[in-house]
C-alpha positions as a printed Julia matrix, in Angstrom:
221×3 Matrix{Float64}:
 106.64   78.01   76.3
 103.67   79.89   76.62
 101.6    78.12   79.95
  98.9    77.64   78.05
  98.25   81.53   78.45
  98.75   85.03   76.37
 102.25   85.13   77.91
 105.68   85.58   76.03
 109.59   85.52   76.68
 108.38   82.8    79.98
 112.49   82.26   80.23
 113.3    85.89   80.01
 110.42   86.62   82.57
 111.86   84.06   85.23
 115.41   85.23   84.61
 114.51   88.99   85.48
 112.5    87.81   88.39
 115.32   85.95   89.68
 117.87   88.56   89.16
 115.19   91.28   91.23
 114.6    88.95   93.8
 118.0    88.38   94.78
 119.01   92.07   94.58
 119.22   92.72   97.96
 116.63   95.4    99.24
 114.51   96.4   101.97
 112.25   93.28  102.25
 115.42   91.27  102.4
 117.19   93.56  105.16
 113.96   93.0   107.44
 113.81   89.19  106.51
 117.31   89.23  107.84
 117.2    91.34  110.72
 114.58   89.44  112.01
 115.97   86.68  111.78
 119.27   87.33  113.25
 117.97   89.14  116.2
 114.34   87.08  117.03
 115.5    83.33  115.55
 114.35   81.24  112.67
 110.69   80.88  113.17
 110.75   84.99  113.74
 112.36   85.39  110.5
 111.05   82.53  108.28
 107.09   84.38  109.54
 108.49   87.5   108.24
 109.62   85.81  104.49
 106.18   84.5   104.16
 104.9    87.9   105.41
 106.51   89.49  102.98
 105.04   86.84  100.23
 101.55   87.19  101.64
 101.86   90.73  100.62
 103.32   90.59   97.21
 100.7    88.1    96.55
  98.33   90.39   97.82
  99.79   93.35   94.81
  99.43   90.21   92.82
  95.75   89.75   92.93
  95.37   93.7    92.97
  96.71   93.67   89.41
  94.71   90.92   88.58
  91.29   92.23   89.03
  92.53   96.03   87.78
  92.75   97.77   91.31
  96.19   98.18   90.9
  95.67  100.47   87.68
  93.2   102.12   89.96
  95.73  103.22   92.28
  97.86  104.08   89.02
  95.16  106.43   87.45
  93.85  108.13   90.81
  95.62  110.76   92.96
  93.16  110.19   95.82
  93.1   106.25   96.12
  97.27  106.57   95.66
  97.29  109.26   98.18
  95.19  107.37  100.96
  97.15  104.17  100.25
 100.45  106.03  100.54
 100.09  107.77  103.34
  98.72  104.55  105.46
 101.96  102.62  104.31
 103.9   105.41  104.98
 102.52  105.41  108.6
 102.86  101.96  108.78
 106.49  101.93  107.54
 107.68  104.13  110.02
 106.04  102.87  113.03
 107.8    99.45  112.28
 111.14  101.08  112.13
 110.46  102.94  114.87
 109.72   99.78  116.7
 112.79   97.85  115.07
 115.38  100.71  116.41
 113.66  100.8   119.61
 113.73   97.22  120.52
 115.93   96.18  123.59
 117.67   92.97  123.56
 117.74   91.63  127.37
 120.83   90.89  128.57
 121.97   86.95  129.66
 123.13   87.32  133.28
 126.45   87.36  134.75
 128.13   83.9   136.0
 129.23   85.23  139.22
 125.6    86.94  140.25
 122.92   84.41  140.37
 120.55   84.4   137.41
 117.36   87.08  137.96
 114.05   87.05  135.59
 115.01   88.55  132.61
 113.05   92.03  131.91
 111.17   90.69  128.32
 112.06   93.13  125.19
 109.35   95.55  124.09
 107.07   93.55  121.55
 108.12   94.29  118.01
 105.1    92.68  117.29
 104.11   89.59  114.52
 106.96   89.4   111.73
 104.29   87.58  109.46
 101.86   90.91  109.6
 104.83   93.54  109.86
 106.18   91.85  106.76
 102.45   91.56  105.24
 101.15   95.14  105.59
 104.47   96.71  104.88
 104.17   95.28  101.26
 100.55   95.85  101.16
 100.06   98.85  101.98
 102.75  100.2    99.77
 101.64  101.53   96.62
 104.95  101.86   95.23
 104.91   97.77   95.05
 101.23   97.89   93.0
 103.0   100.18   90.56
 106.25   98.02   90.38
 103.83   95.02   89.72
 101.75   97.06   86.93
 104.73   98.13   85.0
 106.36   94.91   85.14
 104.44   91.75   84.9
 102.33   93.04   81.59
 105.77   93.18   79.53
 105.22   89.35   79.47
 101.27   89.53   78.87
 100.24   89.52   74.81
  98.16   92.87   74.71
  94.31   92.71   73.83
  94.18   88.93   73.94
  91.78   87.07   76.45
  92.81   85.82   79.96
  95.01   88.59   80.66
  93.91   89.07   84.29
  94.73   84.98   84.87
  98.02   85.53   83.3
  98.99   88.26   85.72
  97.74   86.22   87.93
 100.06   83.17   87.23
 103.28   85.64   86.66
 102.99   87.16   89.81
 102.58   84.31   91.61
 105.49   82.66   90.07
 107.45   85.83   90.74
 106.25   85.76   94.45
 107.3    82.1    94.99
 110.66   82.79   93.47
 111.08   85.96   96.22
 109.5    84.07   98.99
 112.25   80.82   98.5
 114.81   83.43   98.41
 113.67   85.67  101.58
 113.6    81.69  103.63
 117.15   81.11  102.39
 118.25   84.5   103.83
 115.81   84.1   106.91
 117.68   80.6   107.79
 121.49   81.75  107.12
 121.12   85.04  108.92
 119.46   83.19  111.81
 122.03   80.31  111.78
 125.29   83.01  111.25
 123.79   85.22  114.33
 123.21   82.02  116.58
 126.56   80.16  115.96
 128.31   83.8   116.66
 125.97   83.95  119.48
 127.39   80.23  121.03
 131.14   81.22  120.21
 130.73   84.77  122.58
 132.07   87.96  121.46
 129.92   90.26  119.85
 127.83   87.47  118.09
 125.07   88.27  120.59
 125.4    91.83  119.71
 124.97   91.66  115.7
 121.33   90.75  115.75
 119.99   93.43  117.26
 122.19   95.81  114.99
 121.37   94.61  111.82
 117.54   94.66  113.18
 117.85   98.33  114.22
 119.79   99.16  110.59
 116.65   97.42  109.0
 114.67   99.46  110.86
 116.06  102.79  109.89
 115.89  101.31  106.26
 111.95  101.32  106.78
 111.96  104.6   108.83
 113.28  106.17  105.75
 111.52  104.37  103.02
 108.44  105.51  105.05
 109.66  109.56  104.91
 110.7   109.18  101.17
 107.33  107.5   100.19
 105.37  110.65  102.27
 107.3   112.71  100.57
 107.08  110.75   96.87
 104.6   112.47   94.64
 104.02  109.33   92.92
């Protein structure tokens, strides 16, 4: 099965990407944190985010900027420290968020003070995969093991791997968006600390990013 295209091992290739995409990681921490502390639509907008900028590595690759980054200091250096920057200040804002709290059934219910904005889970998702440099690299090294070498229509080929790859993460980040949404809100309903988990899993997803945005500043390459 070749898609028409200079691509080999197609089975092998969609075997690997499913194994990486369900390996649980930072992208699937946030998709989950979101969704357990903001709701479904909160976290399903941050899956798609999160495809929006794969896809956006994808099409990098395509047209060769990615092996730009790869070859130049400078472009890899401007590109890592604005996802670095970026990386943190969504952490940051993840930890810092304040859940407001339902009121009391003796006291008579008040306004509730609104949480800080944590801002739009599509975009936060988005620009912290697109402005990581790490992910162009990932996407460089990986999709042209499948790609015949020196034959024509390399650049669609990337093109069609990466977006196969992408639709296999995205499916997988909705799944995890809709169960961690649905787990948080039934724990929610049945009292305890359901209400409570949300907000802690969104605050451990946002120290994840706070330090994946110090270890990329740091990162040479």
């Amino acid at each position: 099965m070749s898609l028409g295209l200079p691509v080999h091992d197609v089975a092998l290739f969609v075997g690997a990407a499913l194994l990486l995409n369900l390996t649980p990681g930072p992208d699937m921490l946030f998709v989950a944190g979101t969704a357990a502390a903001r709701g479904r639509r909160a976290g399903l907008l941050a899956a798609l985010g999160v495809g929006a900028g794969c896809l956006f590595h994808t099409l990098l690759a395509a047209v060769g900027l990615s092996a730009l980054l790869a070859a130049s200091d400078l472009a890899f250096g401007v590109v890592k420290w604005a996802g670095a920057g970026y990386l943190v200040w969504v952490g940051l804002q993840m930890l810092l968020a304040r859940r407001a709290e339902p009121p009391t059934p003796a006291a008579p219910a008040a306004p509730a003070a609104e949480p800080p904005p944590t801002g739009n889970p599509f975009w936060q998702g988005a620009l912290t995969n697109a402005l990581n440099p790490k992910v162009a690299l990932f996407f460089l090294a990986f999709l042209p093991q499948f790609i015949d070498a020196g034959a024509p229509g390399q650049a669609i080929a990337l093109l069609v791997l990466g977006t196969l790859f992408n639709l296999g993460g995205t499916g997988v980040n909705l799944v995890v968006a809709l169960a961690a949404s649905g787990v948080a809100a039934g724990l929610s309903q049945r009292g305890g600390t359901g209400g409570r988990i949300g907000p802690w899993l969104q605050r451990a997803a946002g120290a994840v990013f706070v330090g994946l945005g110090v270890k990329l500043a740091l990162s040479s390459r």
